[in-house]
N, C-alpha and C positions, 0 to 999 in steps of 0.2 A: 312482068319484070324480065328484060333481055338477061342479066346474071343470075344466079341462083349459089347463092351461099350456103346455103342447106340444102337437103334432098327433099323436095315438097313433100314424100314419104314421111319422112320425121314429125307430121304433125299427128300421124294416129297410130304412132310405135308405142308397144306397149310390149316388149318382150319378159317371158318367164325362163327360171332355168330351162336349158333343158335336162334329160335324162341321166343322172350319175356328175349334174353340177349341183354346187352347193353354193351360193350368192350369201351375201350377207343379209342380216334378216331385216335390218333399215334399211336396206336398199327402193328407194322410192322412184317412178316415175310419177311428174306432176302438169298440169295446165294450170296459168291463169289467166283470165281476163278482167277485163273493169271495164267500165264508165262512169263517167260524170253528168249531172247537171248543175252548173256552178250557179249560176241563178238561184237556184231552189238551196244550195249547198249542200249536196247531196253526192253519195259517190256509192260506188256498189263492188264487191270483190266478190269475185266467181273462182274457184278452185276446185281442182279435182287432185289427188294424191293416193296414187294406185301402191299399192306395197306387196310386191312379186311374191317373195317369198311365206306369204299369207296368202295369196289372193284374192284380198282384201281392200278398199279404198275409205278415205275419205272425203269425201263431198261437200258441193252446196253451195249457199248465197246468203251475204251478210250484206245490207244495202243501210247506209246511215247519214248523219245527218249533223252538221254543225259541231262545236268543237267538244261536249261534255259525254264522248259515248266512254265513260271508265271500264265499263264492261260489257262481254259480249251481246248482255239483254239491253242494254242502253239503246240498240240499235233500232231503228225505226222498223227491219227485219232482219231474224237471224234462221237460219236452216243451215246449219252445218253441222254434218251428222259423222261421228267422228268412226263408225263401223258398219260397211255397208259390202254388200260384194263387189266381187270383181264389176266394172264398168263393162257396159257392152258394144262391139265398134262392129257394125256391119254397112257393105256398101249400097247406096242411094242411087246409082246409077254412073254412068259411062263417067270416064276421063278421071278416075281415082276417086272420086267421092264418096267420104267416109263420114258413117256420123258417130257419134262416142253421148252413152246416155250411162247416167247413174239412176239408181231407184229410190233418189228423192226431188224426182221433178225435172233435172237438168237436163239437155241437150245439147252437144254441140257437133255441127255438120261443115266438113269442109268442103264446103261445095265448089274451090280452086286451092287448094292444098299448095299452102307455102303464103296464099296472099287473101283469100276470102272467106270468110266463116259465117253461119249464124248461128247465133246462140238464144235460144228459147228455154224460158223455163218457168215452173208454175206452181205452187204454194198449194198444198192437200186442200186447205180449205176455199183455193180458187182465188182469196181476196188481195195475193199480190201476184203478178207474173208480167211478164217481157218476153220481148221481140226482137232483136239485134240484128244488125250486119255488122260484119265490119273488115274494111278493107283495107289493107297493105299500103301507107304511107312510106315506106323502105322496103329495100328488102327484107327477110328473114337472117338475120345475123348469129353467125354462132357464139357461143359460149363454153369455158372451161368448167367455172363455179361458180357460185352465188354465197355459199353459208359459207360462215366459218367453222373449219373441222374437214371440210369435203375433200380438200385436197390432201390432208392430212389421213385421210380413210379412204381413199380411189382406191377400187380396184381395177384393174385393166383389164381384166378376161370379161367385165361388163361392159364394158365399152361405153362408156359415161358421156353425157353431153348434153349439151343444152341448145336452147336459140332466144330472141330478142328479138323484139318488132313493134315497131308504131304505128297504130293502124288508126280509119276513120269509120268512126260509129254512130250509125245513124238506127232509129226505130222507136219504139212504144214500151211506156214499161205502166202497170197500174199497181201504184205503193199502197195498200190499206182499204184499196175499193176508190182512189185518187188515181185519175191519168195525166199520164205525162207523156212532153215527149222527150226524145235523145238525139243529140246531135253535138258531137264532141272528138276530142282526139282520145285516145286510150290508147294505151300499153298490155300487150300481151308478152307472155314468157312459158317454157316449159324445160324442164330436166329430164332426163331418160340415165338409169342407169349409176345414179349418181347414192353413195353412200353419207345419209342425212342421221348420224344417229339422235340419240338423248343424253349421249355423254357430255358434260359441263365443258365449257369449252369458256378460255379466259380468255374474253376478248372483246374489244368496244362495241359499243354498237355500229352495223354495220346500214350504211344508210345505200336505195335505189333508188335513181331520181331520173327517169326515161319522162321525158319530154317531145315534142315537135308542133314546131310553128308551120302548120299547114307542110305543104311538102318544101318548101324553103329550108327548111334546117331540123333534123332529127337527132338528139342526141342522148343518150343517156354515158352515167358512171354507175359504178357498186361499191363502196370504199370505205374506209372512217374519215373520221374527222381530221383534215389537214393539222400536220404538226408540224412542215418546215417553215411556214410564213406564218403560223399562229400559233396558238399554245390554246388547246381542247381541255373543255371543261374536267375532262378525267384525266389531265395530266398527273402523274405520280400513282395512278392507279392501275396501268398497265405498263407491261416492258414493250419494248420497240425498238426498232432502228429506224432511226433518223434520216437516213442514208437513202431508203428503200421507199418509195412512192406508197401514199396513203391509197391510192385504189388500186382494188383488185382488175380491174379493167373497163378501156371505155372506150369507145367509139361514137362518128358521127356521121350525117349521110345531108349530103347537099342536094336539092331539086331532086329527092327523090331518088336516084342512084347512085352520085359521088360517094361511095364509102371511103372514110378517113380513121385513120387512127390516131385517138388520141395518147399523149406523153405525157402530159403535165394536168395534174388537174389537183387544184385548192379548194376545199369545202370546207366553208369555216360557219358555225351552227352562231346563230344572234339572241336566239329567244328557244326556250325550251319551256312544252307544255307547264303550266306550276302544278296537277297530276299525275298525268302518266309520263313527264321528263323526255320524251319524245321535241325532236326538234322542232318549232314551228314557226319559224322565219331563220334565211340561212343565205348565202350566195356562192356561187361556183365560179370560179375562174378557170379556165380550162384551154388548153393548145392544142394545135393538129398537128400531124406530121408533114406538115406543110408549112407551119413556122404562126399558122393564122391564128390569132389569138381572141376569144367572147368572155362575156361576163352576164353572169345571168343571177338575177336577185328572187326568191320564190317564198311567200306567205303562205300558210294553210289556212284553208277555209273552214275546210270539215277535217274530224280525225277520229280513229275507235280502235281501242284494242280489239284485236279479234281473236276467235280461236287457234292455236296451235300446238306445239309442244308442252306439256306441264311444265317442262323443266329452261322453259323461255318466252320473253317476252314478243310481241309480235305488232305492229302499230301500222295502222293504212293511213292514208291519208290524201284528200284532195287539194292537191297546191297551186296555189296562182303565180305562176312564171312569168317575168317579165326579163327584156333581153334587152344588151346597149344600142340596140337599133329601134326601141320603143314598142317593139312585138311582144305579146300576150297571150299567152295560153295556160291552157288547167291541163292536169295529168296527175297520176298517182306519185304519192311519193310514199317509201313504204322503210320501217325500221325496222332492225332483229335485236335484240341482247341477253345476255345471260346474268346468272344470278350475282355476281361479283360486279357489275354494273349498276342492278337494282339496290344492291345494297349499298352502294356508293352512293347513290341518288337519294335514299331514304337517309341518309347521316348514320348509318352504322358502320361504317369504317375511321380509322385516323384522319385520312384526309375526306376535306368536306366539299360536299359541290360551292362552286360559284353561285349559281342559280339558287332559289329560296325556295328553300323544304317545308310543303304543307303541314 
């Protein structure tokens, strides 16, 4: 990559207080990665979630499968281990290369920091494990936030931040004592520094939809559900301004280097799960700062709640993108929401969802 938007450094920062600082105690640095195999409809979420001020992580690999995963055991495999120590990051040789391992199986090695990883990892009893590359479709883009709450809890003496990247992943994975192989686009992300608490926080679900059609067009948003061209299922359910753009932020990157920023982007949800209320058929219409305008329609294949906060909900999912120029790809699409959302979606509030309540 001739630009660099991040410091290829930032992919194995893992900083602790230091001496006579006091960080806050949710203060989290996190990795994720995925893959798909849309074929099989299968999709995999790999996370790591270091927590400084403990130094302490959570880890692991939840790999699953077609649209009925309600719960984390639903999954075809789940190892997400929600208290493990500190991760350990030592270098593998010349030119920065760093690897980062947790002690339930995971590894992951930057073997060109900023664009090339692989990630390996292997199940106690042997009978699931994989083998990854996966390389830098885009650059490495930065990031403010992702959750709702974070901006509202920064600290600046952490120096908080994120990155974003579409990458291509190719390699072997054997689900169950079953081999497969991998070759797909995915989405990686990571936070540093960034204060993630458990305090209730009122606010839609916020939807991540990183996409790219080969290196032709990379795009992703992080946002709710458009309200100035549509009217969202939890209308009357939360406060808002109208005024003020439904995403949090987005960006795109043409042939692989054009970075653009987006300004306008409409997400309007068509079909939500009929149990876990998670969206799963939706379309985005979205502008650049260049006036260029796309529309992009996305089904999901596969979807599973996963592990994360008690005190929220958490939803992955593997969706099938289709673009106005008749291009096709699979990529994760992943939702958050809090308890005033769940309880909307269940009929325990005055106003009732649109969608029909199991």
């Amino acid at each position: 990559m001739s630009t660099q938007y991040v410091p290829p450094e930032a992919d194995y920062w893992l900083p602790v207080p230091l001496p006579g600082e006091t960080w806050h105690t949710h203060t989290i640095h996190t990795h994720y990665f995925g893959w798909s195999i849309p074929s099989e409809k299968l999709g995999c979420f790999i996370y790591v979630r270091a927590q400084p001020h403990f130094k302490l992580c959570l880890a692991g690999v939840s790999i699953f499968r077609g649209m009925d995963n309600l719960r984390p055991l639903d999954c075809e495999h789940s190892n997400i281990v929600n208290t493990l120590p500190w991760p350990t990051v030592t270098p593998t040789g010349e030119g920065g290369c760093m690897k980062l391992e947790t002690e339930n199986g995971l590894s992951i090695e930057f073997l060109e920091p900023g664009h090339k990883m692989r990630i390996v990892y292997k199940s106690k009893d042997g009978a699931t494990h994989f083998n990854v590359t996966q390389t830098g479709l885009c650059p490495a883009l930065p990031r403010g936030h992702v959750m709702a709450g974070e901006d509202r809890d920064r600290r600046e003496g952490q120096k908080p931040g994120g990155l974003e990247q579409l990458m291509h992943c190719v390699g072997d994975v054997t689900l169950n004592g079953k081999e497969y192989k991998i070759d797909c686009s995915a989405s990686r992300d990571r936070s540093w520094g960034q204060v993630r608490t458990e305090d209730e926080v009122t606010f839609p679900p916020i939807g991540w939809s990183p996409m790219a059609f080969e290196k032709e067009l990379s795009f992703n948003q992080v946002g709710i559900e458009d309200y100035q061209k549509s009217t969202p299922d939890w209308e009357g359910v939360f406060k808002y301004d109208k005024s003020k753009p439904s995403h949090h932020f987005s960006w795109l990157v043409k042939d692989g280097t054009e970075v653009r920023n987006v300004v306008k982007v409409h997400r309007r949800v068509l079909e939500f799960h009929p149990q876990l209320h998670s969206a799963i058929k939706q379309e985005i219409e979205f502008e650049d700062d260049k006036g260029e305008k796309y529309f992009i329609k996305g089904e999901a294949i596969a979807v599973a709640q996963l592990p994360s906060w008690p005190n929220n909900v958490f939803v992955d999912s593997v969706y099938k993108w289709e673009d106005d120029k008749g291009r096709v790809t699979h990529c994760a699409y992943q939702e958050a929401w809090y308890a005033r959302y769940q309880q909307f979606v269940k009929g325990l509030l005055d106003i009732k969802p649109k969608h029909a309540i199991p």
